[in-house]
Structure formats: C-alpha cells, structure tokens
C-alpha positions as CSV (number, residue, x, y, z in Angstrom):
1,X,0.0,0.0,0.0
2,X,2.8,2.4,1.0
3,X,4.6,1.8,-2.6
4,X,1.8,2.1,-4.4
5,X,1.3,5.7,-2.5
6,X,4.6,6.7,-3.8
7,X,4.0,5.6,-6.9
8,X,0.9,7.5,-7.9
9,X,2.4,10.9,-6.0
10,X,5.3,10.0,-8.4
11,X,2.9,9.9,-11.7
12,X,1.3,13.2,-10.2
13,X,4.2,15.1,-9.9
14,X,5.3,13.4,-13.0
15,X,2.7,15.1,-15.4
16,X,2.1,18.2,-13.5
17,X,5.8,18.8,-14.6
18,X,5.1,18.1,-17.8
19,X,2.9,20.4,-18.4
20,X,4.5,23.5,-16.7
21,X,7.4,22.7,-18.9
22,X,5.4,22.5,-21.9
23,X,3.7,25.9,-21.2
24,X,7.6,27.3,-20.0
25,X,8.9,26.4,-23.5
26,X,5.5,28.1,-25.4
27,X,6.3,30.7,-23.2
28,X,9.8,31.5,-23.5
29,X,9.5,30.8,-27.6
30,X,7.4,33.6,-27.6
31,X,10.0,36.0,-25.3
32,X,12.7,34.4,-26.8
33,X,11.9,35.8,-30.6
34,X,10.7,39.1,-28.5
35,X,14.3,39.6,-27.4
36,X,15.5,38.8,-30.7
37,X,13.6,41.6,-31.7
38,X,15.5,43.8,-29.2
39,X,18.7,42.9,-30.0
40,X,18.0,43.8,-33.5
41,X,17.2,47.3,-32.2
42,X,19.5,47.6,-30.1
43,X,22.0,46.8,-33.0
44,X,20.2,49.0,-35.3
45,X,20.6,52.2,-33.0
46,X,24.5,51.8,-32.4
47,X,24.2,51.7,-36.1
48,X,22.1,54.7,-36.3
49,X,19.5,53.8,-38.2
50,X,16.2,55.1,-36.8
51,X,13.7,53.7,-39.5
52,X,15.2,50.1,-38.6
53,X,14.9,50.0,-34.4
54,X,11.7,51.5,-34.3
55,X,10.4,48.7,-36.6
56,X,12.2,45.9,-34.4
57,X,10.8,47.3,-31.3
58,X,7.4,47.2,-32.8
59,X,7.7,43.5,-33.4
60,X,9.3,42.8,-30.4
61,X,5.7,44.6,-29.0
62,X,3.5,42.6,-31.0
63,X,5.0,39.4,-30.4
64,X,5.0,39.6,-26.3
65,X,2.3,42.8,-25.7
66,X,3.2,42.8,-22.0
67,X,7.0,43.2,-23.1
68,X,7.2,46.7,-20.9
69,X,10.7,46.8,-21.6
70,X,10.2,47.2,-25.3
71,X,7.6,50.1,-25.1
72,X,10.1,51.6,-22.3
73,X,13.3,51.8,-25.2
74,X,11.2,52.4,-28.0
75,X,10.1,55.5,-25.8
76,X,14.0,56.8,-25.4
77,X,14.3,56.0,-29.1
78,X,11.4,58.6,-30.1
79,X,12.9,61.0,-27.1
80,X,16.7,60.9,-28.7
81,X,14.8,61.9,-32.2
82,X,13.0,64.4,-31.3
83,X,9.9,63.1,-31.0
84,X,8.5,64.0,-27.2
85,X,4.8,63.4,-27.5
86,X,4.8,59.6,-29.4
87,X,7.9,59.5,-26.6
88,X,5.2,60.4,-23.9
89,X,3.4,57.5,-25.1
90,X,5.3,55.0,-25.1
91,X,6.3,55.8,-22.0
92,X,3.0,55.8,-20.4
93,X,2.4,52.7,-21.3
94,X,5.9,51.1,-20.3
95,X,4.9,52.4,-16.7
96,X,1.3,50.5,-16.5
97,X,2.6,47.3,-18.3
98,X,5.9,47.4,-15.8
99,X,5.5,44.8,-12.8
100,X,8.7,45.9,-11.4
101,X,8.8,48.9,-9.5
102,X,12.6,50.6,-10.8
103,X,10.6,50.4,-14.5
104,X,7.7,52.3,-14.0
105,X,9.5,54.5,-11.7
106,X,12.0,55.9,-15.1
107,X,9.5,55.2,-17.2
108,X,6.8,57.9,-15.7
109,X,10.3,60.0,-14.6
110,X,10.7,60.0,-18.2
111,X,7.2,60.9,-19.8
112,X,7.4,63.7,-16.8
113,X,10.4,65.4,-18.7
114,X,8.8,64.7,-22.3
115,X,5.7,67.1,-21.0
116,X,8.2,69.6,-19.1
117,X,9.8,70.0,-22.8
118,X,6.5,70.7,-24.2
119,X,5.9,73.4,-21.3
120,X,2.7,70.8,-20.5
121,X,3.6,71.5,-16.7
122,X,0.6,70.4,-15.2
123,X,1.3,67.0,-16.8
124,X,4.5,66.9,-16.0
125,X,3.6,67.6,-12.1
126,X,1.6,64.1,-11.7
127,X,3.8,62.3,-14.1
128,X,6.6,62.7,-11.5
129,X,4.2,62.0,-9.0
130,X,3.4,58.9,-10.4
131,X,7.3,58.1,-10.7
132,X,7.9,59.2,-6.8
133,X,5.2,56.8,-5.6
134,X,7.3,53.7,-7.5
135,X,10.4,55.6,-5.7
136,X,10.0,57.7,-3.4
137,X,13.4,58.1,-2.6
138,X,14.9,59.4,-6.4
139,X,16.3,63.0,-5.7
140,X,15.9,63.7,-9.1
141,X,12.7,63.0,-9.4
142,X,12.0,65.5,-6.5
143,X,13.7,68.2,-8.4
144,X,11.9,67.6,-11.4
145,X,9.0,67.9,-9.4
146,X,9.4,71.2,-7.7
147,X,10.6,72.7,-11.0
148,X,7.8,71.3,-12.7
149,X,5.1,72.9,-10.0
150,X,7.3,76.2,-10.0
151,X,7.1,76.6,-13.7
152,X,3.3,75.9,-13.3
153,X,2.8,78.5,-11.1
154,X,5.0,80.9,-13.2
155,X,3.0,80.2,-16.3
156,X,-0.5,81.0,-14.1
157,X,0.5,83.7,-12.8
158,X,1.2,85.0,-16.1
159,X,-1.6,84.4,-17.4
160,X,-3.3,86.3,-15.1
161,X,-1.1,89.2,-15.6
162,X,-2.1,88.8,-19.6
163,X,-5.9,88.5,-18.7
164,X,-5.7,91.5,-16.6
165,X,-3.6,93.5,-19.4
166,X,-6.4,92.2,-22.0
167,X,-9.2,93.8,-19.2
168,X,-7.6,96.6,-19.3
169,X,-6.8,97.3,-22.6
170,X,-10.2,96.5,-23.5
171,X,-11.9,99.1,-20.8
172,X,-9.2,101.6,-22.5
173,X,-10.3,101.0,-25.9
174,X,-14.0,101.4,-24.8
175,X,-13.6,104.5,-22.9
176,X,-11.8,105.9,-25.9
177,X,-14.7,104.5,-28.6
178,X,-16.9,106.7,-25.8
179,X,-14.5,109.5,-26.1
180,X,-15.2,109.6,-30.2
181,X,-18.6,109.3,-29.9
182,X,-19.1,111.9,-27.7
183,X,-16.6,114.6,-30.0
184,X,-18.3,113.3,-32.8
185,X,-22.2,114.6,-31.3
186,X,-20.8,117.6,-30.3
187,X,-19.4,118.0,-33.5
188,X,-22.9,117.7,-35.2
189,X,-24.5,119.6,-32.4
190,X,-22.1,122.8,-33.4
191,X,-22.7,122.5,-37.0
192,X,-26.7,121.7,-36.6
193,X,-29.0,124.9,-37.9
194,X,-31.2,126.7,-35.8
195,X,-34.5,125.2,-35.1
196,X,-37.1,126.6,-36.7
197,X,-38.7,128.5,-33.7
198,X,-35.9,130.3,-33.1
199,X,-35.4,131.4,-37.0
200,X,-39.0,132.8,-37.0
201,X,-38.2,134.5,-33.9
202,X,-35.3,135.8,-35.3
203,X,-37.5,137.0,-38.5
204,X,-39.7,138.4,-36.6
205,X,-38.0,140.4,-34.8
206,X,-36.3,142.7,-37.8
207,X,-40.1,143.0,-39.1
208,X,-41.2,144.5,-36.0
209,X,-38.7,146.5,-35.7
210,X,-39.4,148.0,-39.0
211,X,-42.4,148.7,-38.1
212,X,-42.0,150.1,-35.1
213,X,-39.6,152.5,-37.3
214,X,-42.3,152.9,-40.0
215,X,-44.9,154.3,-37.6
216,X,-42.5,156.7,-35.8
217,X,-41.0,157.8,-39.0
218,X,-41.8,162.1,-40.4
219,X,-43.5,162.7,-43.5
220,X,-41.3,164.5,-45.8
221,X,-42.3,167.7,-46.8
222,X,-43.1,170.1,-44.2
223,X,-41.7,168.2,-41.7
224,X,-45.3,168.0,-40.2
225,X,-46.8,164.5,-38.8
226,X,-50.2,163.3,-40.6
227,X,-52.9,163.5,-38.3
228,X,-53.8,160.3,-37.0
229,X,-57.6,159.3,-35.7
230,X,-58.2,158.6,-32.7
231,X,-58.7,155.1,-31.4
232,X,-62.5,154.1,-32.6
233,X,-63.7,157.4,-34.4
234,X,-63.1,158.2,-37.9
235,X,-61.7,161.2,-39.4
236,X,-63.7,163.7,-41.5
237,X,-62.6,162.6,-44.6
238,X,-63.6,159.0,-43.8
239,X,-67.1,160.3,-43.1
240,X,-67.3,161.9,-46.5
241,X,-66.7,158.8,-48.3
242,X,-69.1,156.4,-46.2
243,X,-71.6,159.2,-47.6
244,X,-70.7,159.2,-50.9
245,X,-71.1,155.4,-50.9
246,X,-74.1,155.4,-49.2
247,X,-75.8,157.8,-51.6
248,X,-74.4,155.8,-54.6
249,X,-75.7,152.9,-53.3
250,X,-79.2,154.1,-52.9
251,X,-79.0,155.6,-56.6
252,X,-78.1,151.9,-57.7
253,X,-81.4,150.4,-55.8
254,X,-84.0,153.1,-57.1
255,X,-82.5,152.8,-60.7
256,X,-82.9,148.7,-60.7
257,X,-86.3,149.2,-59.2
258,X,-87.4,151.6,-61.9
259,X,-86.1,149.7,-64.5
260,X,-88.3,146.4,-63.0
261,X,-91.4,149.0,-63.5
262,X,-90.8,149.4,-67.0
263,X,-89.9,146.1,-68.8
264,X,-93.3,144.9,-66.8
265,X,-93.5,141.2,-67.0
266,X,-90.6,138.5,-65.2
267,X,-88.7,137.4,-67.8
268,X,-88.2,133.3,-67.6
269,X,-84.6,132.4,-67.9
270,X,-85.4,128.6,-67.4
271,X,-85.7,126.1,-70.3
272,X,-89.8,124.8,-70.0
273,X,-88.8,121.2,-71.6
C-alpha cells in the first residue's frame, strides 16, 4: 500500500511537470523571438539607423504585448529623435505594463520630462508623481518635481497678468470708442442749424422793428406829422366817403327798381322742356 502511495504521487508530480514545462517552453518561444527583436534594435541604433529600431521594437511589442521593456526603449528611441509626445506615449504605457517597480518608476520619470519639454507642466507635475510613488526616494525626481510645480505656477500667474492686461486694454479701448462718440455729437451739435422757432423769432424780430420805425417815421415835406384818428372814431374825410357810398348805393337800388317797372313782366330764364 505504502509503494503504491509513492507511486501515484510519483505519476502526479510526474505530469504536472510536464505540463509546466510544456507551457515554460510556449512561453519563452514567444520572449525568446521578443528579445530577438530587441537585439535587432539595439543593433540598429548603435548603427544609427532610426527607421530600422523602431520597426524591431514594434515586433518585439507585438510578439509579447506585455513586453514593458520594449515600449520603455522604444520611448527613449522617439525622445533621442526628437519626437517627445509619441515619446510620452510609449512611455506611459511602459509604466502601466511594468510589474517591477525601478521600470515604472524611469518610465513615468521620463514621460514627466517629455511634458516639461512641451511646457505641459501640469502633466508633467503628476507624471513625476506617479514616478515618486514607485520611488520615493529618487532625488531627481523631487527636483523635477518642484521645478515642474514652479514653472506651473510661473505660467499662471502669467496668465493672469495677460488677462488683466487684455481687461484693461479692453476698458481703455472702450472709454476711448466713448470719447469719439461723444466729439463726434458735439461735433454735429455745433454745425446743426437753428430750429425753426428760433429762425421765425429771429425773423420776426427785424419786421417788427421795421415797423416800429415805420410808424414813428416824419412825413417828408413840411416836416409835419399826418394827423392820425383817434382810437374808434373816424376822421372827417372818412365820413365823407361812407356818404358818398351810401348815396351811390341808394341811386343803384332806385334805378334797378325803376327799371323792373318798366320792362313789366318777369322774364323766364329757365328752359320749360
């Protein structure tokens, strides 16, 4: 009973290592053509030749996706060629594949100083954040940090300074719009013409005046005045003349009533149809 015990553990542990070497050797086929991959890049870059170790690392990617270290060079590649925000990337996603803590710590260290070179500050502040919680002890990464928030602060404050100069200039511009405006109604006001009232007052006024002058003025001649009425009686030779016309007047009845007396019957004027 005891051997056969043995036995059977044997069988057990026989095939269980069986099949953890077979999945080791799928396994390490897989990161084994992976790091072939990175050697080609790394051979490619001593080499100089850009086009070639980007394409290597991308293979080495897609045959092992989890392959942090391969997203984490491919990341300084981009940085060394001037290329800071595919850089950022790269980096990014080196530091949440990374399972070992010194990775993700350079790797967010890294995309920190690819955002401080874009003047991205406030992305830079929690990228080295990210890389002091992996490593909190990096002094470099502290530094980076304070410069990053100082910079931040720098590049608010002038902004404020610009949105207060903008204010400003604005309100200038508007009280000087207002200033215009105002020269340009008095301006019309000056030139406007006199309103009508105040032309027929100042017609007026002349006409009176003459008047006035007309009345007060000599006859020439003897230097004698002409007699004026008085105030609701008329003057002798207006009397004469009422007379004359009423006499005239009376002549012009009696003569039309005569002349009725003597052509006798009403002559008809209308048309008896």
């Amino acid at each position: 009973m005891i051997i056969n015990k043995v036995y059977f553990s044997f069988v057990l542990l026989f095939l269980f290592g069986f099949v953890t070497v077979q999945g080791q050797e799928r396994l390490s086929e897989e990161q084994k053509q992976a790091q072939s991959y990175l050697s080609e890049a790394q051979q490619a870059i001593e080499e100089e030749d850009f086009p070639a170790a980007e394409a290597a690392y991308r293979k080495a990617i897609a045959k092992d996706p989890n392959l942090a270290e391969a997203r984490y060079n491919i990341g300084n590649l981009y940085s060394n060629n001037s290329k800071p925000k595919e850089a950022s990337t790269r980096f990014f996603e080196a530091g949440q594949k990374a399972s070992a803590k010194n990775l993700k710590h350079k790797a967010f260290h890294n995309q920190g100083n690819m955002f401080m070179s874009q003047k991205n500050y406030a992305a830079a502040v929690e990228a080295y954040k990210q890389a002091l919680r992996n490593n909190p002890n990096d002094d470099q990464t502290r530094y980076n940090l304070a410069l990053a928030k100082k910079m931040q602060e720098k590049e608010q404050q002038n902004q404020d300074n610009q949105d207060n100069q903008d204010k400003k200039d604005n309100q200038d511009q508007d009280n000087q719009n207002n200033q215009n405006n105002q020269d340009q109604d008095d301006s019309k006001n000056k030139d406007k013409p006199q309103d009508e009232g105040d032309k027929k007052q100042d017609s007026q006024q002349p006409k009176d005046q003459d008047q006035k002058d007309e009345s007060a003025k000599p006859e020439v001649g003897d230097g004698q005045k002409e007699p004026q009425p008085s105030e609701g009686k008329l003057s002798p030779q207006q009397i004469k003349n009422l007379l004359e016309a009423m006499e005239n007047q009376e002549k012009e009845i009696q003569d039309k009533i005569n002349a009725k007396r003597v052509k006798g019957k009403k002559v008809q004027t209308d048309k008896d149809w």
